[in-house]
C-alpha positions as CSV (number, residue, x, y, z in Angstrom):
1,X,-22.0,6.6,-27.3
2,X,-20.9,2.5,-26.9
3,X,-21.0,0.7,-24.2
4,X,-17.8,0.2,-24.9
5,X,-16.7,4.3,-24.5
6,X,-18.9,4.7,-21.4
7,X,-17.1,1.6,-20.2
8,X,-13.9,3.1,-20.9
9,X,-15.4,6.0,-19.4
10,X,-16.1,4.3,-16.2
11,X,-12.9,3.1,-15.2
12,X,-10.8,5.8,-16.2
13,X,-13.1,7.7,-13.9
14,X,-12.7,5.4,-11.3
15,X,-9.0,5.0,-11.7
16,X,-8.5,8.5,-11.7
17,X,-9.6,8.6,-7.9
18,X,-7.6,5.8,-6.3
19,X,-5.4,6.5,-3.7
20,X,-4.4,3.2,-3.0
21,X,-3.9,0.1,-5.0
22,X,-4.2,-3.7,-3.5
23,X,-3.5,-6.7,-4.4
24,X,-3.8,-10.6,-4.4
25,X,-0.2,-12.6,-5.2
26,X,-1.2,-15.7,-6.6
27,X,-2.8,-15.6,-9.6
28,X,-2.3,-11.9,-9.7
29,X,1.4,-11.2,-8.8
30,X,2.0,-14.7,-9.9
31,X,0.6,-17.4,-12.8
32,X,-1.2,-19.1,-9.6
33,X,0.7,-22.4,-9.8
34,X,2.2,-23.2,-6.4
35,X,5.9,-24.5,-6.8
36,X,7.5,-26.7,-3.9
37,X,11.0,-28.4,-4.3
38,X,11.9,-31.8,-2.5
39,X,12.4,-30.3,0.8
40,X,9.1,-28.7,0.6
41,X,10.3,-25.2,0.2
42,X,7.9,-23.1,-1.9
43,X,8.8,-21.3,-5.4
44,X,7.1,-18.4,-6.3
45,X,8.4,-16.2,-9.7
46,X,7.5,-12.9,-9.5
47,X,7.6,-10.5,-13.2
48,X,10.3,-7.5,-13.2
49,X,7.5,-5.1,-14.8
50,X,5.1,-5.7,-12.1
51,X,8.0,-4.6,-9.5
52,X,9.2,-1.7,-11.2
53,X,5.6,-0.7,-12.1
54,X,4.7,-0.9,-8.3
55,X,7.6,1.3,-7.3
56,X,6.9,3.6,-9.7
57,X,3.9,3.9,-8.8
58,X,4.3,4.3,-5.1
59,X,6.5,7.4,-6.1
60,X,3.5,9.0,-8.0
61,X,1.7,9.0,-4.7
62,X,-0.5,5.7,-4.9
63,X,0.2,3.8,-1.9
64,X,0.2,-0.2,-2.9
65,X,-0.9,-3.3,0.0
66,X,-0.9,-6.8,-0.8
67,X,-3.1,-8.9,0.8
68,X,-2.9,-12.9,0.3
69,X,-4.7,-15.7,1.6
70,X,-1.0,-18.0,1.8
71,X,1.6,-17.0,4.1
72,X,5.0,-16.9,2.4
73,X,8.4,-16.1,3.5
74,X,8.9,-14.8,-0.1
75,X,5.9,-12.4,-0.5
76,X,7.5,-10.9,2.6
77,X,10.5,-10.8,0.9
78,X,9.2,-9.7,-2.4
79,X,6.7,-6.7,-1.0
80,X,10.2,-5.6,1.3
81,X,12.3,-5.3,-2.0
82,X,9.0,-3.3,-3.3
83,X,8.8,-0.8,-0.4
84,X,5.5,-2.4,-0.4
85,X,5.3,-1.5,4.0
86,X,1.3,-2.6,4.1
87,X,0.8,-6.9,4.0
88,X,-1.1,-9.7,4.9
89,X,-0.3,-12.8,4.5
90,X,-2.3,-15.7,5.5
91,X,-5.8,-14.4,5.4
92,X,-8.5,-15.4,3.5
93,X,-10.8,-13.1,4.9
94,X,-9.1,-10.2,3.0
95,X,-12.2,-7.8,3.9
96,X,-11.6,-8.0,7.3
97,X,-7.7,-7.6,6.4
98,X,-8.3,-4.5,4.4
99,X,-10.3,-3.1,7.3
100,X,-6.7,-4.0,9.6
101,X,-4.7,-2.2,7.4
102,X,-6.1,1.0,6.6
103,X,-7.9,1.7,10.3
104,X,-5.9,4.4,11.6
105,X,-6.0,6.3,7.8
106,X,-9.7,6.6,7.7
107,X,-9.4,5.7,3.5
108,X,-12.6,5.2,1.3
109,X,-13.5,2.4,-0.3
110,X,-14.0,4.1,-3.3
111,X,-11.0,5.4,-3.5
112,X,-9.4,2.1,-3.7
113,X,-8.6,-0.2,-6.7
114,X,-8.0,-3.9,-6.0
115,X,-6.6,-6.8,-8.3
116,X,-7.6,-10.0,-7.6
117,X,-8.5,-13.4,-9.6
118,X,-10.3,-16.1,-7.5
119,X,-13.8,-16.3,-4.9
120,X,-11.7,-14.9,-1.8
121,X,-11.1,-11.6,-3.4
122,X,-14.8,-10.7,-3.9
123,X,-15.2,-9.3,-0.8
124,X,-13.1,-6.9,-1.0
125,X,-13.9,-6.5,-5.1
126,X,-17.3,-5.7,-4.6
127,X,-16.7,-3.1,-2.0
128,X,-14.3,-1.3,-3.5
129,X,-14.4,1.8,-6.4
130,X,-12.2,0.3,-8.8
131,X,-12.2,-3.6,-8.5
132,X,-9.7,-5.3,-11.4
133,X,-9.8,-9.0,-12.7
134,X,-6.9,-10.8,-14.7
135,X,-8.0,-12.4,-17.9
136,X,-6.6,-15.4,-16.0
137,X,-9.2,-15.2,-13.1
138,X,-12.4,-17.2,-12.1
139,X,-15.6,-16.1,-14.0
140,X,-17.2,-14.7,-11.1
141,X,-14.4,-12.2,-10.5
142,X,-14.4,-11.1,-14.6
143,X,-17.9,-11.0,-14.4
144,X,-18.0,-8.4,-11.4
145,X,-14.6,-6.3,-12.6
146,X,-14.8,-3.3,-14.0
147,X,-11.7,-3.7,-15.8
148,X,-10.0,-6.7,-17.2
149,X,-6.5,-6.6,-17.7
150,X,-4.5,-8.0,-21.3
151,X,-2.0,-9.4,-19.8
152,X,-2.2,-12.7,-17.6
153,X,-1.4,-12.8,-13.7
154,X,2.2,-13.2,-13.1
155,X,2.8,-12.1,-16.7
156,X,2.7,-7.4,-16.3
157,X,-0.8,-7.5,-15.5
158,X,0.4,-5.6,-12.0
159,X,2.1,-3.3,-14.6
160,X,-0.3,-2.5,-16.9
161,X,-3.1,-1.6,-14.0
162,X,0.2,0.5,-13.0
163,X,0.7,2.4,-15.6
164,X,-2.8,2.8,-16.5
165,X,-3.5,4.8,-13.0
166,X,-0.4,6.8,-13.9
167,X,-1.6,7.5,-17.2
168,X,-5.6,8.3,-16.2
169,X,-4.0,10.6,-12.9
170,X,-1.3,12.6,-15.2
171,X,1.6,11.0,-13.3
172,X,3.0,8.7,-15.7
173,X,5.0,11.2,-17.8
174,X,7.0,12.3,-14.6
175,X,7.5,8.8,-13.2
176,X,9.0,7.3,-17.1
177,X,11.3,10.9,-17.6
178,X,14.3,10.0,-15.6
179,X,14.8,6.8,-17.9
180,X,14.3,8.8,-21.4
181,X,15.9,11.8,-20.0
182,X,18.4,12.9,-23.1
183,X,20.2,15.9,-21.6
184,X,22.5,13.5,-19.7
185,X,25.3,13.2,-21.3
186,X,26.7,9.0,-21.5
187,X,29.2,8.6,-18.6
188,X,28.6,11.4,-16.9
């Protein structure tokens, strides 16, 4: 066999086992460019297919945390419109933030993916089962992913690790059929 199949191999292994799915926001739930207007306020755009990837997600049993080294009124607001209930905001120790969040579930590492794309997220990257890089992140972090994503932070990368878990757990049928669901009959 490839590299390339045992690679594939490898993460769909890994993603097949997580139980929980965190993430970074800049440069992985956004393009990483920080936006302020004249009164100082900060901009953040967030992509639909990440959001309704999350949620669906979250419905196949895969609980999602962000954790972020900024603190932002609109990553508060974002993960709330998510039903994203596990953040951090403000911590660049995101180890030690991990560690906060999931105490009182007594998780595994290993059963956890995370997403990130810059130096702060290795500590949690290299402790976890399923660490995930976007294309758009720092060498180091590629370098020690299992998994690079196509798409670009901000741009469905959150989606595509999404509905790649769905797909390698045997969810993602279930959570797509009540949009392709034809026995409904138009205005009923």
């Amino acid at each position: 066999m490839s590299s390339k199949t045992n690679s594939k191999e490898k993460i769909e292994r890994q993603l097949s086992r997580v139980h929980h799915l965190i993430l970074d926001v800049d440069g992985v739930l956004t393009d990483g460019k920080l936006y302020f207007d004249n009164n100082g306020n900060e901009l953040k755009t967030f992509h639909t297919l990440d959001g309704h990837g999350i949620k669906m997600l979250q419905k196949s049993g895969v609980q999602v945390a962000i954790i972020t080294g900024r603190r932002s009124s609109v990553v508060e607001r974002r993960a709330h419109d998510l039903g994203v209930h596990k953040l951090i905001q403000g911590r660049e120790d995101k180890l030690t933030a991990l560690h906060e969040l999931f105490a009182q579930e007594g998780c595994r590492m290993e059963d956890m993916a995370y997403v990130g794309d810059d130096y702060p997220d290795l500590t949690v990257m290299t402790r976890v089962g399923c660490p995930i890089a976007v294309p758009n992140a720092a060498p180091p972090v590629r370098e020690r992913a299992i998994w690079v994503t196509e798409a670009r932070g901000g741009e469905g990368a959150v989606r595509e690790v999404c509905d790649r878990i769905m797909r390698v757990q045997g969810t993602f049928a279930a959570a797509l059929a009540p949009y392709i669901d034809t026995d409904t009959p138009i205005g009923k």
